[in-house]
C-alpha positions in Angstrom: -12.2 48.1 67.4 -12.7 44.4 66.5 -9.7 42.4 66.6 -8.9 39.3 64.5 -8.4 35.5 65.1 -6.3 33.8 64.2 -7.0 30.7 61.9 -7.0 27.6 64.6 -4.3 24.8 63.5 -5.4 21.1 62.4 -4.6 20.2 65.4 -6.9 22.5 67.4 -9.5 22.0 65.6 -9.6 18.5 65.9 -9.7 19.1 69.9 -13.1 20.6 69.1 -15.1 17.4 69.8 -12.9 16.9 73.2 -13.6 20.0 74.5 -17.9 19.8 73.4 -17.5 16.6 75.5 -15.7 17.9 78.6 -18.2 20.5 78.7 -20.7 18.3 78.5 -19.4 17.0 81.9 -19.0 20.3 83.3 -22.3 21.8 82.4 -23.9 19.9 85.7 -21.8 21.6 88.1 -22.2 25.1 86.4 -18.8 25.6 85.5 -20.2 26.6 81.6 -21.3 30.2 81.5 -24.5 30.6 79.5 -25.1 32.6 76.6 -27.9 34.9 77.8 -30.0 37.4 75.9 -30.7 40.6 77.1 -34.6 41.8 77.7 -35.6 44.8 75.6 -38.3 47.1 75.8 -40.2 47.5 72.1 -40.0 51.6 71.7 -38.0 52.1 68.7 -39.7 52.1 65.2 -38.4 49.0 63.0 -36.1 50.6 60.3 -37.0 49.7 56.7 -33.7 49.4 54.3 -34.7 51.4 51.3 -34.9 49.9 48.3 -32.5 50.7 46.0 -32.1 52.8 43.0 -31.1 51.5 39.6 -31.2 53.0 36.0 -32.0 50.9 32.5 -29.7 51.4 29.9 -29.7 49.1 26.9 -31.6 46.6 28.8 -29.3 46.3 31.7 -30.7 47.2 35.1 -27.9 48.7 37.1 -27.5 49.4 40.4 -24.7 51.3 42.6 -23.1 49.8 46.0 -20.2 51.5 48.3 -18.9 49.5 51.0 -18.2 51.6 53.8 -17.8 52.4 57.3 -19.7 54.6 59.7 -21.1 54.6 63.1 -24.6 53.6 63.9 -26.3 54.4 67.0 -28.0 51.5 68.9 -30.7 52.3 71.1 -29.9 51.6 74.6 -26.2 51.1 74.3 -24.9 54.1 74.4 -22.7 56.9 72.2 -22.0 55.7 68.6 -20.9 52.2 67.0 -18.2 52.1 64.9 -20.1 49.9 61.9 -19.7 48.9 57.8 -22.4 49.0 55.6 -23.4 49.3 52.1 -24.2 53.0 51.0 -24.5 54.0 54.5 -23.2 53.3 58.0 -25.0 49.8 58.6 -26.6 46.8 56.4 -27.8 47.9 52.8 -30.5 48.5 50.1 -32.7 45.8 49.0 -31.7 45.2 45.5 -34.9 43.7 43.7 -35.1 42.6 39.9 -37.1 40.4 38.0 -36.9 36.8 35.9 -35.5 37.8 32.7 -33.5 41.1 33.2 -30.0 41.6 32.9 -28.0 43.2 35.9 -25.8 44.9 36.9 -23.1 46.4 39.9 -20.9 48.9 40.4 -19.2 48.1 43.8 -16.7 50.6 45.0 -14.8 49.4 48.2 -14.2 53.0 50.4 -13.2 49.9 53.4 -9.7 50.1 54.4 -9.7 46.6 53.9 -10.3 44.4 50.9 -13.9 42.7 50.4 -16.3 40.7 48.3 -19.8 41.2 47.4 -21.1 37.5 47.1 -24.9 36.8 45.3 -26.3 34.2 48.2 -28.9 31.8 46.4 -28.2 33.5 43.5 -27.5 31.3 39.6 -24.8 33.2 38.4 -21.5 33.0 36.4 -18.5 31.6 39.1 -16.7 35.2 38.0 -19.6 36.9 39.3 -20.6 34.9 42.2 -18.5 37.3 44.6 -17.1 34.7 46.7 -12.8 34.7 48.1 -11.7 34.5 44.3 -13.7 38.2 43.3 -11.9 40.2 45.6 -12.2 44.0 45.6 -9.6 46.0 46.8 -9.4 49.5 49.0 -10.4 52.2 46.5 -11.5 49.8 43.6 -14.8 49.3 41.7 -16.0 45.4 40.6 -18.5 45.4 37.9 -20.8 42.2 37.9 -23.3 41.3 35.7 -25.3 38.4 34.5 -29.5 38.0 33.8 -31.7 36.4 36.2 -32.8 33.0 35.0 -35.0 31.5 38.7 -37.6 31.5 40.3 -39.4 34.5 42.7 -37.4 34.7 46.0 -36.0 36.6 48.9 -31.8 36.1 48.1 -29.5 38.6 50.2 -25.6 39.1 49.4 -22.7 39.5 51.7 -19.1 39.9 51.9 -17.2 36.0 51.6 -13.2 36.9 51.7 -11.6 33.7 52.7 -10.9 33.9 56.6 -12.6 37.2 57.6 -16.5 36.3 56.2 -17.4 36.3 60.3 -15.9 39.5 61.2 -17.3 42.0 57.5 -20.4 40.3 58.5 -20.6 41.0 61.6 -19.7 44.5 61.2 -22.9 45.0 59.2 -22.1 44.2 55.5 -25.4 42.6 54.3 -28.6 43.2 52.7 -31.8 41.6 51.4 -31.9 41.2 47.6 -35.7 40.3 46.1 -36.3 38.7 43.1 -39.9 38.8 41.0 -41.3 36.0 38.3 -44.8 36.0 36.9 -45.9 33.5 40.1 -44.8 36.2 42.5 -46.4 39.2 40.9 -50.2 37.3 39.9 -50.4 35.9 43.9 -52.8 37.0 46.1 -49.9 38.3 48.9 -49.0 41.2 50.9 -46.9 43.1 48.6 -46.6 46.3 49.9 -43.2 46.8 50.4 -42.0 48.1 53.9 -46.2 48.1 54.8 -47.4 44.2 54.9 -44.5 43.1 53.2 -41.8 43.9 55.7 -38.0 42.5 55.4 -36.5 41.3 58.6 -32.5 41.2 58.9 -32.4 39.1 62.3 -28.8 39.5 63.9 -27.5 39.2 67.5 -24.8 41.4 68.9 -22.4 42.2 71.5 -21.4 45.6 73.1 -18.7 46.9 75.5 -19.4 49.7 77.8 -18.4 52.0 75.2 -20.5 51.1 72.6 -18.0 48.9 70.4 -19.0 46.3 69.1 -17.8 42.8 70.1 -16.6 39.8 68.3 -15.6 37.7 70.9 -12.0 35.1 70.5 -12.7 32.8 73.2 -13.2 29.2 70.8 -17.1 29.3 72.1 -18.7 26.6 69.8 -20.5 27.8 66.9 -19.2 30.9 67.0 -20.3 34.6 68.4 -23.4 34.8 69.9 -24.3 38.0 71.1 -26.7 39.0 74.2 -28.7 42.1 72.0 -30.7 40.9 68.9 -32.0 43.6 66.8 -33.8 43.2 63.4 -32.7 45.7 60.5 -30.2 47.1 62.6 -33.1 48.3 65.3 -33.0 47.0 68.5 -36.2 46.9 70.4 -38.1 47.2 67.1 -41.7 47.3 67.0 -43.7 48.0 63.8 -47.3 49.5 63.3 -49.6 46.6 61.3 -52.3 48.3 59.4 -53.5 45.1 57.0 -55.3 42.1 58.7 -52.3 39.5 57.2 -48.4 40.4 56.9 -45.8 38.9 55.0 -42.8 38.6 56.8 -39.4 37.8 54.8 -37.3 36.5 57.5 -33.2 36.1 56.5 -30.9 34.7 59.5 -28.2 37.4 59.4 -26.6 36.0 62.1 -23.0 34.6 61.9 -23.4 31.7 64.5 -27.0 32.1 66.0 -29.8 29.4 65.0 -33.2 30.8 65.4 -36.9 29.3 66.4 -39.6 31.5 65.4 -43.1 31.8 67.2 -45.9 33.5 67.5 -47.1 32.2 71.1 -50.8 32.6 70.3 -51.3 31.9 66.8 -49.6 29.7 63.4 -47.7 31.4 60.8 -48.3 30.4 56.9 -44.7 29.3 55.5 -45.3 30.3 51.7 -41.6 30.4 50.7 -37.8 29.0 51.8 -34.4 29.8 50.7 -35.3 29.3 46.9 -38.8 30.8 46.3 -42.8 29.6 46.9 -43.3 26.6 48.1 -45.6 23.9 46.0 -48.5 24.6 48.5 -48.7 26.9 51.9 -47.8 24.8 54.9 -49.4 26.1 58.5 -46.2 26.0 61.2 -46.5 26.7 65.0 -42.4 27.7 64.4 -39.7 28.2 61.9 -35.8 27.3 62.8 -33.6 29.3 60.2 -30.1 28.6 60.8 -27.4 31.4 59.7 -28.0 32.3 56.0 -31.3 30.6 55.5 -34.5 32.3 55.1 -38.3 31.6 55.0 -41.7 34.0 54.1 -44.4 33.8 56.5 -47.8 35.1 56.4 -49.2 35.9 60.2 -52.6 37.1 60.7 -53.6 40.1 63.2 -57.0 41.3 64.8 -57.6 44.8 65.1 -56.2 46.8 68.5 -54.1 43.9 69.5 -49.8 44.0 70.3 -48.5 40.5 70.0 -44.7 39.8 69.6 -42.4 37.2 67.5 -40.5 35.3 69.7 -37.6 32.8 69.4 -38.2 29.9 71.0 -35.7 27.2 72.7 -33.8 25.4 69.4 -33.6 22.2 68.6 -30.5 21.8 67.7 -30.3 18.1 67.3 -28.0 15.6 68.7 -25.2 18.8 70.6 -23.3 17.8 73.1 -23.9 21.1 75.1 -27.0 22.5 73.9 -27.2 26.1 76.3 -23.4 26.7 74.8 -24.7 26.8 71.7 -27.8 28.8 72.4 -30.4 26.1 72.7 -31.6 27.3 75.7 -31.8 30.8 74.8 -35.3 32.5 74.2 -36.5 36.0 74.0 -38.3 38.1 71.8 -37.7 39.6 69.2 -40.2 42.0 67.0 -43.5 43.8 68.3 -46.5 44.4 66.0 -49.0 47.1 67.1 -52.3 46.1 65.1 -54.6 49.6 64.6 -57.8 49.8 65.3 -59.2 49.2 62.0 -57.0 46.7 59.9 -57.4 47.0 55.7 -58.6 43.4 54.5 -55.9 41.2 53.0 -56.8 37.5 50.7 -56.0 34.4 51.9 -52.5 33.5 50.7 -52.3 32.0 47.3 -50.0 32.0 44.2 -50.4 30.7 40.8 -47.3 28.0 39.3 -44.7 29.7 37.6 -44.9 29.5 33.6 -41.1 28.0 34.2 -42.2 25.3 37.2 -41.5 22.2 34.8 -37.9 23.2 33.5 -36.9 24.6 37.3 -38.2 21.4 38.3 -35.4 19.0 39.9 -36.1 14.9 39.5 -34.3 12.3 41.3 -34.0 9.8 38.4 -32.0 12.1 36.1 -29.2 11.9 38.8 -26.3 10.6 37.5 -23.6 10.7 40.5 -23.8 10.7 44.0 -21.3 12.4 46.1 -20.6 12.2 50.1 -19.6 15.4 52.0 -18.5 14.4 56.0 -18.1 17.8 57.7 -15.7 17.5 61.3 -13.3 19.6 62.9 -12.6 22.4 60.4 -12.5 19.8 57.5 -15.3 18.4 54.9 -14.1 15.2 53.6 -10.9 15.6 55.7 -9.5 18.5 53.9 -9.7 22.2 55.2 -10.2 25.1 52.5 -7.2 25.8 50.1 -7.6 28.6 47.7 -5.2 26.9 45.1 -7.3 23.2 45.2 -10.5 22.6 43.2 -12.4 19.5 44.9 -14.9 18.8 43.0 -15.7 18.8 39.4 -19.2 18.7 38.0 -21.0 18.5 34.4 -22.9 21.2 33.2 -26.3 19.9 32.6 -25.6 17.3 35.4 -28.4 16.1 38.1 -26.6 15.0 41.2 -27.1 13.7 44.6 -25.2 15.1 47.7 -25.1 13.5 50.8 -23.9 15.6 53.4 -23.3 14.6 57.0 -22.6 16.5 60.2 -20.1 13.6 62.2 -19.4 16.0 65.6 -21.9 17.3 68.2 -21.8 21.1 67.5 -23.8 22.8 64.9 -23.0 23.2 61.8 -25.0 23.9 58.4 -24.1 23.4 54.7 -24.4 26.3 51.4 -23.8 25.4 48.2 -23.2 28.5 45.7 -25.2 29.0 42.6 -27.5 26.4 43.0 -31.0 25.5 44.7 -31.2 21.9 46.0 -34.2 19.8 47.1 -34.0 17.8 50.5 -34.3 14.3 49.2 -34.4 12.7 52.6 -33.2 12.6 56.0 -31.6 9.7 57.6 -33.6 7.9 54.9 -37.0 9.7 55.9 -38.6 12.0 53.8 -38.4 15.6 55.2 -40.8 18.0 56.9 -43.4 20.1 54.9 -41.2 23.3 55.6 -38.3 21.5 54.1 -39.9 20.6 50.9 -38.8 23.6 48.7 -36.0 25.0 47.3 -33.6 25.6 49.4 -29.6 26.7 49.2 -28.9 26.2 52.9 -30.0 23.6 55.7 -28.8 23.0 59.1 -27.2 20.0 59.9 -28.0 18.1 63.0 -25.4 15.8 64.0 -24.8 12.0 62.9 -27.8 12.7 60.3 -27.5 12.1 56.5 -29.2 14.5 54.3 -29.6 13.6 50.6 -29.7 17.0 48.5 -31.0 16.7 44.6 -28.6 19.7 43.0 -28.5 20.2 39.0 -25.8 22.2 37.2 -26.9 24.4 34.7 -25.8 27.2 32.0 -22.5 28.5 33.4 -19.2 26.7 33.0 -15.7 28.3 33.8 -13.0 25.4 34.0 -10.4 27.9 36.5 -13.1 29.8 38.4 -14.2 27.4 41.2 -18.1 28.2 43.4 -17.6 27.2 46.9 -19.7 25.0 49.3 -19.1 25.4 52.9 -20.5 25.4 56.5 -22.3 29.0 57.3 -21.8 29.4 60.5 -19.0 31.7 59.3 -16.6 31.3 62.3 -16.4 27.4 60.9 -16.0 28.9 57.2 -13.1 31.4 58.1 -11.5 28.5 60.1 -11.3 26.4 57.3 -14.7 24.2 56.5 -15.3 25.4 53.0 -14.3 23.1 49.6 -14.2 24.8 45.6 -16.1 23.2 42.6 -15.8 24.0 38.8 -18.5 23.0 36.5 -16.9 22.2 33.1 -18.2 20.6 29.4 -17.2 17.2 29.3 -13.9 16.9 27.8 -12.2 19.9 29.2 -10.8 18.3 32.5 -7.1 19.5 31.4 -8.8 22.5 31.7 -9.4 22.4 35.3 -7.1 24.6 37.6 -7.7 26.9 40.2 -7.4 30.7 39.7 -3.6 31.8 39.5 -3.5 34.4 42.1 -4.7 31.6 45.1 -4.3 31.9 48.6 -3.1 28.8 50.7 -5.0 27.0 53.3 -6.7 27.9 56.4 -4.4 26.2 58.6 
């Protein structure tokens, strides 16, 4: 059984930066213990999640989800987990729908617990967005719906209830959710779903000796990082490559763990980030996804040959104890067995969307710039409080957010319903695999990151989106702020939903 934390105090959390540094001083001597992870052997088959089912009725496209626990057996740990998971014992369906429809879910909760279903990177209505304010409770059903109006991209959803994000999570509640334009569908791509097209859930984990799983209590900075990483819920996956190029849709399903991925022998083709296809393909020896971010890679295979993805040693930035934070760490993480005789697959290419100029974002049509400090458990010195909107925007509004990390531990930054655009970095313009859309971005420390954001289509004066740190023990503890996006003119309007929580405190 998992137990819960308990929300740290003001006060402790502004010890955080004390305690970086005194290990920091420790770490020569050895007294820090090092996250390690553990060795597998590739022998299990990676596990596909099926796509799901939906009917069209009226020209809504509908699909079903039931939140519920199970047990899941792990390969090499022994007996059976006790796990959560959307319409079966662990993870979910891939949902996928296209520009232009109209969806909808049916959400039943079977948890003995309440939970949320929130739309990452999705552009969606605040009452739908699924974040602490859309609770569903133990026996109920939440019924969502909005159209899809962006671009081609790999989205996923999870639970978000205020405080207990980590822990739902952890426990397997997530799933990959694909969206199609008419770029996506006319590009010369692997596109075989679950073939050359392969989804890749990449989460670390922690077992006892009876097969439980772990969420660890100890205040380890950024949060739980486990010693078993699996991908899709398989641990010591490998997966049989029959085309000569595969498209990898990597998501960072982790809830603390910052990832570097390599292929040690060969470049990878970064075609899409958080938000969809980038303007051109960009050649990368590695890709760092923090938790919640994702990227699609093409990597190309010869015939006959086994070659593995690997996470590298992370960059991390300016961390006062690197290793703590899993820096250090490096293993592998997926095998691909190439046959003997590989189908042929076209260079990777995709056409401009017939929507690129109106989901285009341009710096001059900013109108207001806003700073967001994260430190401690705070951004801008306050911690989260369900019954306090701090920011409110204009719909139609282009903005500027400039968001800083001021402590040495990691930390990234989500915005709901929007896509940004990295402006700059520290006044620099940013790296090639930074250039597109994106909804999430790691923060190295005592760095100022200048994100282009435009508000658009939905206002609700009393139904706030959040924007928060994702490493989700830093969310649940407190570093998370509410927005509303209003008409001009309705201000009075703006309060925040009646049946709010208090603070994390």
């Amino acid at each position: 059984m998992i137990g819960r934390r308990r929300p740290k105090t003001a006060a402790t959390a502004a010890a955080v930066v004390t305690l970086a540094a005194a290990a920091l001083a420790l770490s020569g001597c050895g007294a820090i213990s090092v996250t390690s992870v553990a060795e597998q052997e590739f022998v299990n088959e990676l596990a596909i999640p099926p796509l799901a089912p939906s009917t069209v009725e009226n020209g809504v496209r509908t699909f079903q989800l039931s939140a519920q626990s199970g047990e899941t057996e792990f390969a090499g740990v022994g007996g059976e987990t006790a796990t959560w998971g959307f319409n079966g014992s662990l993870l979910g369906p891939t949902l996928r729908a296209s520009r232009g429809e109209e969806v909808a879910f049916e959400i039943t909760n079977q948890l003995p617990e309440a939970t949320s279903v929130h739309w990452h990177g999705m552009h969606l209505p605040a009452a739908m967005d699924g974040g602490p304010h859309q609770m569903i409770e133990p026996g109920e059903t939440w019924r969502p719906t909005w159209t899809i109006d962006q671009p081609a991209a790999t989205l996923w959803y999870h639970p978000h209830p205020h405080g207990e994000t980590e822990e739902h999570v952890y426990r397997g509640l997530a799933g990959l959710f694909l969206l199609d334009d008419d770029a996506s569908r006319a590009a010369a791509l692997p596109s075989e779903y679950g073939v050359d097209d392969l989804p890749l859930i990449v989460q670390d984990k922690e077992f006892d000796r009876d097969g439980g799983l772990v969420l660890r209590q100890d205040g380890s900075e950024p949060g739980m990082l486990g010693d078993t990483v699996m991908v899709n819920g398989t641990v010591g996956a490998y997966h049989e490559v029959t085309t000569e190029r595969v498209r990898l849709r990597l998501l960072n399903g982790s809830t603390a763990r910052t990832y570097t991925f390599e292929f040690h022998d060969r470049p990878m083709t970064l075609i899409a980030t958080d938000g969809g296809f980038l303007d051109a393909p960009v050649e990368l020896d590695q890709v760092r996804l923090a938790p919640g971010e994702r990227a699609e890679v093409v990597v190309g295979f010869e015939p006959g040959e086994t070659v593995r993805l690997h996470s590298a040693k992370t960059q991390l930035g300016g961390i006062a104890v690197p290793f703590a934070s899993g820096g250090n760490d490096e293993f592998d993480v997926l095998e691909f067995r190439a046959a003997d005789t590989l189908m042929p697959s076209p260079e990777p290419a995709w056409p401009q969307s017939a929507d690129a100029a109106s989901d285009a974002l341009h710096e001059h049509e900013a109108s207001v710039t806003r700073p967001f400090v994260l430190n401690t458990r705070e951004i801008n010195g306050e911690q989260m409080d369900m019954s306090r909107i701090d920011e409110v925007v204009y719909v139609g509004d282009t903005e500027v957010w400039e968001v800083r990390s001021s402590q040495p531990i990691p930390h990234s930054f989500h915005i709901h319903d929007v896509q940004f655009r990295v402006l700059s970095i520290d006044g620099e313009a940013p790296p090639p695999e930074l250039s597109g859309r994106k909804d999430t971005i790691y923060l190295e420390p005592d760095r100022e990151y200048r994100l282009l954001v435009r508000f658009e289509d939905y206002v609700d004066p009393e139904v706030p989106y959040m924007y928060h740190c994702h490493m989700l023990l830093h969310e649940d503890e407190g570093m998370m702020g509410q927005f509303v996006v209003i008409e001009r003119g309705d201000e009075a309007a703006v309060r925040a939903p009646e049946h709010a929580g208090h603070a994390a405190s």
